[in-house]
MMTF fields as JSON, N, C-alpha, C and O atoms, coordinates in Angstrom:
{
  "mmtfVersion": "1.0.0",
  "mmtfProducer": "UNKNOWN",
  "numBonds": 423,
  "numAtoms": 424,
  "numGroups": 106,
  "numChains": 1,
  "numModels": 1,
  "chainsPerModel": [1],
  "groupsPerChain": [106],
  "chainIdList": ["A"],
  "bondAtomList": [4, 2, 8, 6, 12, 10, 16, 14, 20, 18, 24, 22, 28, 26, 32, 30, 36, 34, 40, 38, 44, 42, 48, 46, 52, 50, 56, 54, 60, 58, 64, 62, 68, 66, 72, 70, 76, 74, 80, 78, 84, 82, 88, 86, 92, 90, 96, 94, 100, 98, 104, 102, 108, 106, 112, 110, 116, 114, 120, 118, 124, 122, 128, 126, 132, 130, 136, 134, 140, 138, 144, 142, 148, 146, 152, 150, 156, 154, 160, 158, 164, 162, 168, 166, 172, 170, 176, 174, 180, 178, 184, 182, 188, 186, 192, 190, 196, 194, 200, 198, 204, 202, 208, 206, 212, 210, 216, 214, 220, 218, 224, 222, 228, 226, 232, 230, 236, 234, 240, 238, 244, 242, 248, 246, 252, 250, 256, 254, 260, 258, 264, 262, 268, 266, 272, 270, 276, 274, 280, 278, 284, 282, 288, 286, 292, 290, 296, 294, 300, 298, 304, 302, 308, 306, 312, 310, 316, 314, 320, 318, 324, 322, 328, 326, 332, 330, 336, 334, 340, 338, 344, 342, 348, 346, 352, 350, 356, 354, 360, 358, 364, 362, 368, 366, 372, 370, 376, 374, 380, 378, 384, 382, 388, 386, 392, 390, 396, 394, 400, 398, 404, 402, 408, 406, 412, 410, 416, 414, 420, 418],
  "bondOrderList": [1, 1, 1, 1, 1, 1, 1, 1, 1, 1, 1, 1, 1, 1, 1, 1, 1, 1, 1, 1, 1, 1, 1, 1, 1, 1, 1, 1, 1, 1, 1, 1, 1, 1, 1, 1, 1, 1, 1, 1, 1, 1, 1, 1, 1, 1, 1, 1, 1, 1, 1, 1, 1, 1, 1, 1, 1, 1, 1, 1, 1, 1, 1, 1, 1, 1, 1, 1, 1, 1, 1, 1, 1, 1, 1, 1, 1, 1, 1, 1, 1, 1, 1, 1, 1, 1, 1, 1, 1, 1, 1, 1, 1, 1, 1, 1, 1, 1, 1, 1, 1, 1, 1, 1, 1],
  "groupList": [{"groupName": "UNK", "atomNameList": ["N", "CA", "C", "O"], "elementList": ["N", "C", "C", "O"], "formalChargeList": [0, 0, 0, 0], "bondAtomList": [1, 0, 2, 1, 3, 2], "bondOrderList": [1, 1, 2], "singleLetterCode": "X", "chemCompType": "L-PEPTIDE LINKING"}],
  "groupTypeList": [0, 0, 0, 0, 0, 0, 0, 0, 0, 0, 0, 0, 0, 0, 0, 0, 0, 0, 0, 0, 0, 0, 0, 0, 0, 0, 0, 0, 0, 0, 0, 0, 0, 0, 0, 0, 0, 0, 0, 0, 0, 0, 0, 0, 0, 0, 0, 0, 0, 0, 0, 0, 0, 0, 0, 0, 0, 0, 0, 0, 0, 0, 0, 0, 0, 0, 0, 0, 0, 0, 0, 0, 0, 0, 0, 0, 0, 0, 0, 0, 0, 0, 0, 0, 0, 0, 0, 0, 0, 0, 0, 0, 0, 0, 0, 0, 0, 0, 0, 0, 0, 0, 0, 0, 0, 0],
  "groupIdList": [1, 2, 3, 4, 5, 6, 7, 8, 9, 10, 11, 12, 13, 14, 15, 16, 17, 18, 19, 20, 21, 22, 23, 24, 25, 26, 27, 28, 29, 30, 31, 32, 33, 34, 35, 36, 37, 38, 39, 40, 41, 42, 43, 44, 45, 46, 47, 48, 49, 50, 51, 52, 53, 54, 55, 56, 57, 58, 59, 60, 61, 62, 63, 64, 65, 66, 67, 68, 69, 70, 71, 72, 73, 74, 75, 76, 77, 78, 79, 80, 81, 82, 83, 84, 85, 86, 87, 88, 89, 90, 91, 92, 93, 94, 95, 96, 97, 98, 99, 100, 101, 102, 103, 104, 105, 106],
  "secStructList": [7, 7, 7, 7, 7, 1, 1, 1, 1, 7, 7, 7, 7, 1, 1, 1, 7, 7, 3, 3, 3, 3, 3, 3, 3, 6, 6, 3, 3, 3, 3, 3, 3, 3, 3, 7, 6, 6, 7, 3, 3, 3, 3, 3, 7, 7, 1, 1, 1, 7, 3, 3, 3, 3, 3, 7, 1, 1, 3, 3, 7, 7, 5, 7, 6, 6, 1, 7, 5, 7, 7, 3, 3, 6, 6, 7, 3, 3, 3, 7, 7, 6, 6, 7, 7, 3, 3, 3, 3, 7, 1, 1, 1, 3, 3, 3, 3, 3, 3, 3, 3, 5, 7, 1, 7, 7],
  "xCoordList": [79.405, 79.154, 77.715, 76.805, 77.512, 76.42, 76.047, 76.977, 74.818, 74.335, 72.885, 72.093, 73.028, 71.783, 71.748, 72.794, 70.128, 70.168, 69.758, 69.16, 70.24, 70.462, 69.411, 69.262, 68.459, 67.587, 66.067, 64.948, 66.672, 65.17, 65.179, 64.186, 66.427, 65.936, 65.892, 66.11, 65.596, 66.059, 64.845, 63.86, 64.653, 63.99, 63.732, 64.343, 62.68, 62.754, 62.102, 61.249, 62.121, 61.574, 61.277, 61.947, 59.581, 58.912, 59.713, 59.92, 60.066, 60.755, 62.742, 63.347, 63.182, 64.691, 65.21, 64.591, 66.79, 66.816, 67.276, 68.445, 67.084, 67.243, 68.38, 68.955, 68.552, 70.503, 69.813, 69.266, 70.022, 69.523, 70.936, 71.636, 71.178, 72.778, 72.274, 71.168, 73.687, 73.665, 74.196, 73.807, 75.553, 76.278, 76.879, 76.857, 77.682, 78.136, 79.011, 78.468, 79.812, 80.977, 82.012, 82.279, 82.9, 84.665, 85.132, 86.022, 85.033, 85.951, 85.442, 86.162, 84.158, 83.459, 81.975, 81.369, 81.492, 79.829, 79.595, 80.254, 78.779, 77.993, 76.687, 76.092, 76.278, 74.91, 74.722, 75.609, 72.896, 72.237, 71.521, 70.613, 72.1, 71.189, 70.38, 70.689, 68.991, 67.737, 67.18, 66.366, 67.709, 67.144, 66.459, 66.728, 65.055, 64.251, 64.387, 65.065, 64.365, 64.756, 64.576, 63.65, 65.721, 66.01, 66.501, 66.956, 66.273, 66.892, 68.012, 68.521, 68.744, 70.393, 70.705, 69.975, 72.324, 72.555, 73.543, 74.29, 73.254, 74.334, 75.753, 75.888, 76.884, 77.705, 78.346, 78.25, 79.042, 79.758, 80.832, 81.18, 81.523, 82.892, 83.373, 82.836, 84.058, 84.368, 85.724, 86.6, 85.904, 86.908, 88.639, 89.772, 88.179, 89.657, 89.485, 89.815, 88.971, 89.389, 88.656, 87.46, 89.143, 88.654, 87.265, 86.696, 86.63, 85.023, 84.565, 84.54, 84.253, 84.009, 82.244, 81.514, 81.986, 80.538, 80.539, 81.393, 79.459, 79.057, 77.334, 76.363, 77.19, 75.952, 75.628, 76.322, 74.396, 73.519, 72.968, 73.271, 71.696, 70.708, 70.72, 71.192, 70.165, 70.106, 71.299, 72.404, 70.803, 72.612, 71.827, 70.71, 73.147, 73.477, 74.189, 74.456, 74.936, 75.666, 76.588, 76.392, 77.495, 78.36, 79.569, 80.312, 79.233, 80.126, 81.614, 81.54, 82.546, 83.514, 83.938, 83.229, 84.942, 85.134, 85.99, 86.733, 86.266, 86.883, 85.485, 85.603, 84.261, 82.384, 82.637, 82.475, 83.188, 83.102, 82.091, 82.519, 80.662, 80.194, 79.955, 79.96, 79.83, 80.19, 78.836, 78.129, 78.199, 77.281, 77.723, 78.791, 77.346, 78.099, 76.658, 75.716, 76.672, 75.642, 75.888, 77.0, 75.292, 75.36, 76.393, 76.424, 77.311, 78.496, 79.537, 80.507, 79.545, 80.661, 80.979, 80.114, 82.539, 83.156, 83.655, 84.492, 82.982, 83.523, 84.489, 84.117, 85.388, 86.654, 86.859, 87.015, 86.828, 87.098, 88.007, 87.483, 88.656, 90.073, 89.461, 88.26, 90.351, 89.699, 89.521, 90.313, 88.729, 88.145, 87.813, 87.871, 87.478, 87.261, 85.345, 84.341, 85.607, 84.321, 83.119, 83.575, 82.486, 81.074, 79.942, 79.76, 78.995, 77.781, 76.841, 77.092, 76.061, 75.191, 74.107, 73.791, 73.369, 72.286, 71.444, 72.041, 70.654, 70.135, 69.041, 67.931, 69.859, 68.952, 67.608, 66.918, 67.703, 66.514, 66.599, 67.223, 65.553, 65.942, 67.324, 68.064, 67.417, 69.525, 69.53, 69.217, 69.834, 70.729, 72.2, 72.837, 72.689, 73.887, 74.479, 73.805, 75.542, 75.89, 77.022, 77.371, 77.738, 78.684, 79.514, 78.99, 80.594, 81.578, 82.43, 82.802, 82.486, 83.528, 84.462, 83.843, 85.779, 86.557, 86.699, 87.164, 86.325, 86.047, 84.851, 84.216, 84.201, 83.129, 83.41, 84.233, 83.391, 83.349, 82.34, 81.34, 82.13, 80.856, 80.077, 78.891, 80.494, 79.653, 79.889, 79.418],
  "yCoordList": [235.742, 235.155, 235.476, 235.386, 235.865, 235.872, 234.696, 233.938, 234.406, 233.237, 234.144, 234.883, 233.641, 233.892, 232.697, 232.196, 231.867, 231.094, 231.936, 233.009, 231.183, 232.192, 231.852, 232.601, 230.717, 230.23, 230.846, 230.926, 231.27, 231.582, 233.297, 233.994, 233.811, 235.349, 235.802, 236.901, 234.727, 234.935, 235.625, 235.293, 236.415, 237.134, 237.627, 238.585, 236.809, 237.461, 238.445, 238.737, 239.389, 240.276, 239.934, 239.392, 240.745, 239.936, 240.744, 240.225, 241.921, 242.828, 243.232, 243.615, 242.985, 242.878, 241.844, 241.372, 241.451, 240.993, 241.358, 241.626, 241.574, 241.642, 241.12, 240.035, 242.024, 241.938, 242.236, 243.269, 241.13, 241.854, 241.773, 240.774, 243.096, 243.047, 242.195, 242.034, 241.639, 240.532, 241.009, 240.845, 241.936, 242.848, 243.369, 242.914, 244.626, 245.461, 246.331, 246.518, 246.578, 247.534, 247.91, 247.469, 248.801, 249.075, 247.842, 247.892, 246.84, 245.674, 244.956, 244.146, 245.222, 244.443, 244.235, 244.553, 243.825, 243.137, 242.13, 241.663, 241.475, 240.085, 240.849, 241.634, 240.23, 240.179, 239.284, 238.458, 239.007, 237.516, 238.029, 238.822, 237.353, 237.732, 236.837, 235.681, 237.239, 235.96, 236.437, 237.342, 235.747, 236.17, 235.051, 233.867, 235.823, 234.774, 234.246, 235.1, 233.3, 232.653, 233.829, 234.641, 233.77, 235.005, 236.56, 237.371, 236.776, 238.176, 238.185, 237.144, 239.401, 239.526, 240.512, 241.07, 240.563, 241.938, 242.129, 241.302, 243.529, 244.369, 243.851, 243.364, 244.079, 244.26, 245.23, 246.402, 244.861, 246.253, 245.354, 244.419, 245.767, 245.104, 245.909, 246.805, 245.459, 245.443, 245.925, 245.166, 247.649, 248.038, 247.831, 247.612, 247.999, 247.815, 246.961, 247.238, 245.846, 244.238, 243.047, 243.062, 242.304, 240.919, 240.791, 241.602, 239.507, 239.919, 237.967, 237.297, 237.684, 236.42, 236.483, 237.264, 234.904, 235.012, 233.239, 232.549, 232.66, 231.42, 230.954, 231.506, 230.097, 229.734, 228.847, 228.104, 229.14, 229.08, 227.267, 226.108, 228.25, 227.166, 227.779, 228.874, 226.962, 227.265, 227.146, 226.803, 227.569, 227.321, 228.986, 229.411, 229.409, 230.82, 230.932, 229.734, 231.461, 232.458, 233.049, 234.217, 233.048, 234.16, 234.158, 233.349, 235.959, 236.463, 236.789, 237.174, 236.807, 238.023, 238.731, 238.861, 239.315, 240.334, 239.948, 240.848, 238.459, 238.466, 238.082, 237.655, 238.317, 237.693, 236.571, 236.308, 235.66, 233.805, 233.99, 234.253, 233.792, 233.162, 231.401, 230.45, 231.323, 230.224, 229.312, 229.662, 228.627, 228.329, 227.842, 227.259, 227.804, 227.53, 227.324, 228.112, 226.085, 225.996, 225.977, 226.491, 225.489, 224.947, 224.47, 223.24, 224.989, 224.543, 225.239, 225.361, 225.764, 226.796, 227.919, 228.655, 228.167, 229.634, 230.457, 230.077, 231.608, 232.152, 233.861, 234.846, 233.542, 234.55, 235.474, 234.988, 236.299, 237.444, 239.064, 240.026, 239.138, 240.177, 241.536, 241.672, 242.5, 243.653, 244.276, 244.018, 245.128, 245.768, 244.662, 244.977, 243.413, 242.475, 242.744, 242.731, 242.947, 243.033, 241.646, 240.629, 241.639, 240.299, 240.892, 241.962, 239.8, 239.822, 238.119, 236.969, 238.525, 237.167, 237.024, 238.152, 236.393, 235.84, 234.284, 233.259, 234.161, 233.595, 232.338, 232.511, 231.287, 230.145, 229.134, 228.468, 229.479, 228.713, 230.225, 231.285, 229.481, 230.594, 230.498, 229.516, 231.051, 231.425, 232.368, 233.528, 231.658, 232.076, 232.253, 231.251, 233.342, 233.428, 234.48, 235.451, 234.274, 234.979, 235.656, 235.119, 237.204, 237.489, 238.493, 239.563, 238.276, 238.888, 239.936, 239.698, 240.854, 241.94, 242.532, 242.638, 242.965, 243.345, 244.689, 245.327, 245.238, 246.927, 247.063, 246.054, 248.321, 249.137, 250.003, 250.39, 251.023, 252.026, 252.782, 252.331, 254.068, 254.524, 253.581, 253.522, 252.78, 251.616, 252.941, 252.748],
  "zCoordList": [63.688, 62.389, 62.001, 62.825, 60.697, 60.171, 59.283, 59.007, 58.774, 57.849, 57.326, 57.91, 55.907, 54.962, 54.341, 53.929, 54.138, 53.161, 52.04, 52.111, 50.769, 49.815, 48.993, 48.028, 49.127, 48.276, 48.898, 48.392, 50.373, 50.891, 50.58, 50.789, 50.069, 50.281, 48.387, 47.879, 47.835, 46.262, 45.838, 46.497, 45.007, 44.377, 42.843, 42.37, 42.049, 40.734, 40.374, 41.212, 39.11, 39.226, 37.38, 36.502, 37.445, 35.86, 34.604, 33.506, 34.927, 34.011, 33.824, 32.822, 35.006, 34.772, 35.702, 36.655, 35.206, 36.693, 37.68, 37.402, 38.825, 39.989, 40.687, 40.603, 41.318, 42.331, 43.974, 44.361, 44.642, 46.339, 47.03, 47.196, 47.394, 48.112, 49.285, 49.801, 49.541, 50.934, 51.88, 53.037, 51.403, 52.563, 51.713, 50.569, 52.09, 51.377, 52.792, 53.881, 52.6, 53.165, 52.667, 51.549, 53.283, 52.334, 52.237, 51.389, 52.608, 52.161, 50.992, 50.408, 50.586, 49.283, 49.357, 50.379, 48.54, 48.27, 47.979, 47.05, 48.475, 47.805, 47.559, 48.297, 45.816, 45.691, 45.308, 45.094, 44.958, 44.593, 43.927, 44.176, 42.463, 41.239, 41.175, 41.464, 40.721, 40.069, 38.557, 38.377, 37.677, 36.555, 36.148, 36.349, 35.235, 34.205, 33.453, 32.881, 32.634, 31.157, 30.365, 30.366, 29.629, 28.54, 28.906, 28.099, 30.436, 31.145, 30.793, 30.379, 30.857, 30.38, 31.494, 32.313, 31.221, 32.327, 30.939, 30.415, 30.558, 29.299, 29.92, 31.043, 28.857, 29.425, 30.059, 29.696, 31.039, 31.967, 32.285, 31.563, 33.761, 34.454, 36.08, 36.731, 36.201, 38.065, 37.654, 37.239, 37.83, 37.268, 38.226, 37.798, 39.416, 40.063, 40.996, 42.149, 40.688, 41.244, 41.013, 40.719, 41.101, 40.449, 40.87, 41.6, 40.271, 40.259, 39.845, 38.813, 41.427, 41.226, 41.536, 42.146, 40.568, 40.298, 40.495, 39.939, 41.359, 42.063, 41.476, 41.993, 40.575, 40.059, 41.203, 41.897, 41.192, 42.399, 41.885, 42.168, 40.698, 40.28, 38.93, 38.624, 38.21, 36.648, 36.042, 36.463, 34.714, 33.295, 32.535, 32.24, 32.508, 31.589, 30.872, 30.784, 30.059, 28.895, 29.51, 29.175, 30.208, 30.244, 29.143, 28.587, 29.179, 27.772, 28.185, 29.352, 27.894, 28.386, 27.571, 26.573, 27.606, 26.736, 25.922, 25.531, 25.312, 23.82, 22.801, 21.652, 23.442, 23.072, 22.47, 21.278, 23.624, 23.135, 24.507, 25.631, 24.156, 25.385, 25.957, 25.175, 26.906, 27.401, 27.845, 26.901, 28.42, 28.978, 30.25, 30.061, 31.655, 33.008, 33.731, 33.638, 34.486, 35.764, 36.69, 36.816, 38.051, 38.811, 39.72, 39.678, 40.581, 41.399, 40.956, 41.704, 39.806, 38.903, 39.617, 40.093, 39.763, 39.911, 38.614, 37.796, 38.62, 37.346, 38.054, 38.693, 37.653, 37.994, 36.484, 35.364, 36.69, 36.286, 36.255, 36.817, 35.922, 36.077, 36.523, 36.757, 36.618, 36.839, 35.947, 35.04, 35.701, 34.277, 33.15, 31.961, 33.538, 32.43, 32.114, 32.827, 30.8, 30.659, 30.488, 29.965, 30.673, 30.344, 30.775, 31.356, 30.302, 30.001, 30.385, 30.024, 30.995, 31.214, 30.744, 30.367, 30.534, 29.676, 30.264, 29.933, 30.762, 31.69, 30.565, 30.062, 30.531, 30.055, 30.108, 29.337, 31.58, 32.169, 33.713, 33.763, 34.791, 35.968, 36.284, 36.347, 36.369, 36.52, 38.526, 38.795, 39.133, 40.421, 40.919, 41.243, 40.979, 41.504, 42.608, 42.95, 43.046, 43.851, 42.94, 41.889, 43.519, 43.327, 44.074, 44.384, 44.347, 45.493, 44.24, 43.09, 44.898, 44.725, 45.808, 46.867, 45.901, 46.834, 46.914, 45.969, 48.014, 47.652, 47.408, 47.101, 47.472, 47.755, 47.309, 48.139, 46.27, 46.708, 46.877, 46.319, 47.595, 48.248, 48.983, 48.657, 49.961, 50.658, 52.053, 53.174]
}
């Protein structure tokens, strides 16, 4: 078994935000996003498999792809389809984790 605390390896960055992979192999990735009040990540999407996202700390914006965005904090799972598109937008410091299934090129 492995363990990371996720609050001690968090990282912001003054100009974008920042993704620190946690692990990564053919079976999938976790990263830990830290964004600043007002950072965004454009939209994109997790084309061939679902794409779950775990708020850490903070409240954000997430968009999806019918652009109703939402606001979500703290203890929230946000699930997402494959090829579903969104967008986040970071309200205050915004922390999260997010798992993907598959790698590819890992």
């Amino acid at each position: 078994m492995e363990s990371i605390n996720l609050m001690d390896v968090t990282e912001f960055h003054p100009k974008n935000p920042y993704a620190k992979p946690l692990h990564v192999d053919k079976n999938g990735r976790a990263l830990l996003f830290a964004l600043h009040p007002d950072q965004s990540i454009r939209e994109h999407n997790a084309p061939s498999s679902p794409f779950y996202i775990v708020i850490l700390k903070g409240r954000g914006v997430f968009t999806s792809e019918d652009g109703n965005g939402q606001t979500f904090g703290p203890g929230t799972l946000l699930i997402f389809g494959p090829g579903e598109n969104h967008s986040i937008r970071a309200l205050e410091e915004l922390v999260f984790i997010s798992i993907l299934h598959g790698a590819p090129g890992a």
